[in-house]
C-alpha positions, 0 to 999 in steps of 0.5 A: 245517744239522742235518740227520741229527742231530736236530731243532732248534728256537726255545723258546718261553718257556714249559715245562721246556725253556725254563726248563732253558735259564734255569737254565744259565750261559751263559744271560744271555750268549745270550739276546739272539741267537735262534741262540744259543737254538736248542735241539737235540735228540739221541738217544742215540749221535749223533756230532754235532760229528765230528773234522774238522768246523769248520763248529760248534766251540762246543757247550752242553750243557742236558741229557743227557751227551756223550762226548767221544773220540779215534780214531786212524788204526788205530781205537783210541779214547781216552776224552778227556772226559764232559761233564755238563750246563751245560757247553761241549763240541765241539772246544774244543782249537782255540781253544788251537791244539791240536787233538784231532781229537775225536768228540763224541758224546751218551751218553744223550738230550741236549739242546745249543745250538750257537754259530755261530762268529762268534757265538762270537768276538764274544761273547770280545770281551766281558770277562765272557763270556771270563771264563765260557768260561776259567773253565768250561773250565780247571775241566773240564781239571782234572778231565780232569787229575786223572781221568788221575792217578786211573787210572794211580795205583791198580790195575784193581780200586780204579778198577772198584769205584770205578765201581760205587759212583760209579754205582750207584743203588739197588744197581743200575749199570746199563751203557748201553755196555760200550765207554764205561765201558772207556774211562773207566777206561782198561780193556780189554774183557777187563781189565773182563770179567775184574774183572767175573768176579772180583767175582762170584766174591768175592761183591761183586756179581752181573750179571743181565743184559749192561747190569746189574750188583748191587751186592751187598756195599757195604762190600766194594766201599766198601773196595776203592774207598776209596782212589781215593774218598777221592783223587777227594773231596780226603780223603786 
């Protein structure tokens, strides 16, 4: 059934896996149903729940990121969500009948679970189990929410030094994909190249190399940001 997208497997309970498994909130509603605890293992880049595929809409994410993305039918793409982990991913707008016609697809090594259907509509039956599922969701829709707010509020230059501070570890952001990021502030590629350029020229950064860029001057880019930190933080 997986087959092309990774390889799957039953945990044994033993090891990290096993235990990173535990630890998510799904966990004591699954772990009674061996297809539920199937844990599948994803490279990087891997469209695995694409637009028009019903055959698994309920996805759980254990480890890694996902990037969750519409295309139109002139192949423009709009970032729709960024799942983290410990959270359902997958075409979850269905069960709102909405759907968002949506790609899936890992942003860095993942590791997910995937709920067969009727697995799924049994476990809504149950009280608690909804009550996860509505709460986790309603959670990530406002966050999709407020993102929405945050790119059309402030300017191109408050979002793009926002990124960068959010991001950076250690002084370094590094950029796995130029296209994503573009995506998630809602920036075109020449819009960000541009703003690229422009801080380096003011001296707030510096970009070694194509998937590098050094944050130079901190307290420059913290003021820049501040705005759209202090927004996202609930600080204003």
């Amino acid at each position: 059934m997986f087959q092309g997208i990774g390889q799957s497997l039953f945990l044994e309970r033993v090891g990290d896996k096993y235990m990173e498994l535990v630890k998510t909130g799904i966990y004591p509603f699954i772990k009674d149903y061996p297809e539920a605890c199937k844990l599948i293992r994803l490279d990087n880049d891997v469209n695995f729940c694409p637009a028009y595929d019903e055959s698994r809409l309920v996805w759980y994410l254990v480890s890694g990121s996902v990037n969750v993305c519409a295309t139109s039918y002139t192949g423009r793409t709009v970032a729709v969500d960024n799942n983290v982990p410990d959270e359902f991913t997958g075409h979850l707008s269905n069960y709102w009948g909405q759907n968002f016609y949506a790609n899936c697809i890992t942003s860095s090594p993942s590791e997910l679970l995937s709920i067969p259907n009727q697995l799924f509509d049994d476990l809504m039956r149950k009280p608690e189990f909804a009550a996860f599922f509505y709460f986790k969701v309603s959670v990530r829709l406002y966050d999709m929410f407020k993102h929405e707010l945050m790119v059309n509020l402030f300017s191109g230059s408050q979002i793009f030094a926002q990124y960068l501070i959010t991001n950076a570890h250690d002084g370094i952001c590094h950029l796995d994909n130029a296209g994503d990021v573009c995506g998630s502030m809602r920036m075109s590629r020449r819009n960000f190249y541009n703003k690229l350029s422009q801080f380096e020229e003011q001296g707030l950064i510096s970009h070694p190399s194509a998937d590098t860029i050094r944050l130079i001057d901190e307290k420059g880019l913290n003021k820049i940001a501040s705005p759209v930190i202090k927004y996202m933080n609930n600080e204003l």
